[in-house]
Phi, psi and omega in degrees: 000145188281119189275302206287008169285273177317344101339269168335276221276336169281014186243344184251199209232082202285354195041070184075341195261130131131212223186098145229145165292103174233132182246150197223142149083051163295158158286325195277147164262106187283090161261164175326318173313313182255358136318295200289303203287344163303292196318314175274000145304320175286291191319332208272299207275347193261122170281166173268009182274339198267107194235335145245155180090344192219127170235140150218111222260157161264109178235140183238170164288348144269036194266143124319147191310319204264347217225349191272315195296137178260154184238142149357099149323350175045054189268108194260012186251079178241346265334313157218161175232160190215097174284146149201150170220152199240112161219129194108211154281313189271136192233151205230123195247098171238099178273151187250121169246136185225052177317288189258166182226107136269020205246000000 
């Protein structure tokens, strides 16, 4: 177990708020491969606008404090998409169709 990860993450102050996972006892061997391919999953799903209030960190036992933070993939490659913002009472909703790449 990573102590200074684990350490890290009980320091931090979720304010009533947030979600961690941790898996023990795969049954799967979890290699660099399938690591690296979580990882760039988590980027392809992390929007690229949410830069506060929302983390989302990856930890191993050899992961480092700096190496942890997962970043946007800044993925401009979509088919649809779903703006909303609530303000108030009122929520405001846009969806974006990107069907086709004629380029």
């Amino acid at each position: 177990m990573n102590a200074e990860m684990a350490s890290y993450v009980k320091s931090f102050n979720y304010g009533g708020t947030g979600t961690v996972f941790c898996l023990e006892g795969l049954h799967d061997t979890w290699d660099d491969k399938t690591m690296a391919r979580l990882r760039n999953h988590l980027e392809n799903l992390l929007p690229p606008d949410v830069t506060e209030g929302f983390k989302i960190l990856f930890l191993h036992d050899t992961t480092s404090r700096d190496g942890a933070e997962i970043i946007s993939a800044n993925v401009d490659s979509f088919d649809y998409k779903i703006d909303f913002q609530i303000k108030g009472d009122d929520l405001d909703i846009q969806i974006l169709r990107n069907e086709f790449d004629f380029w």
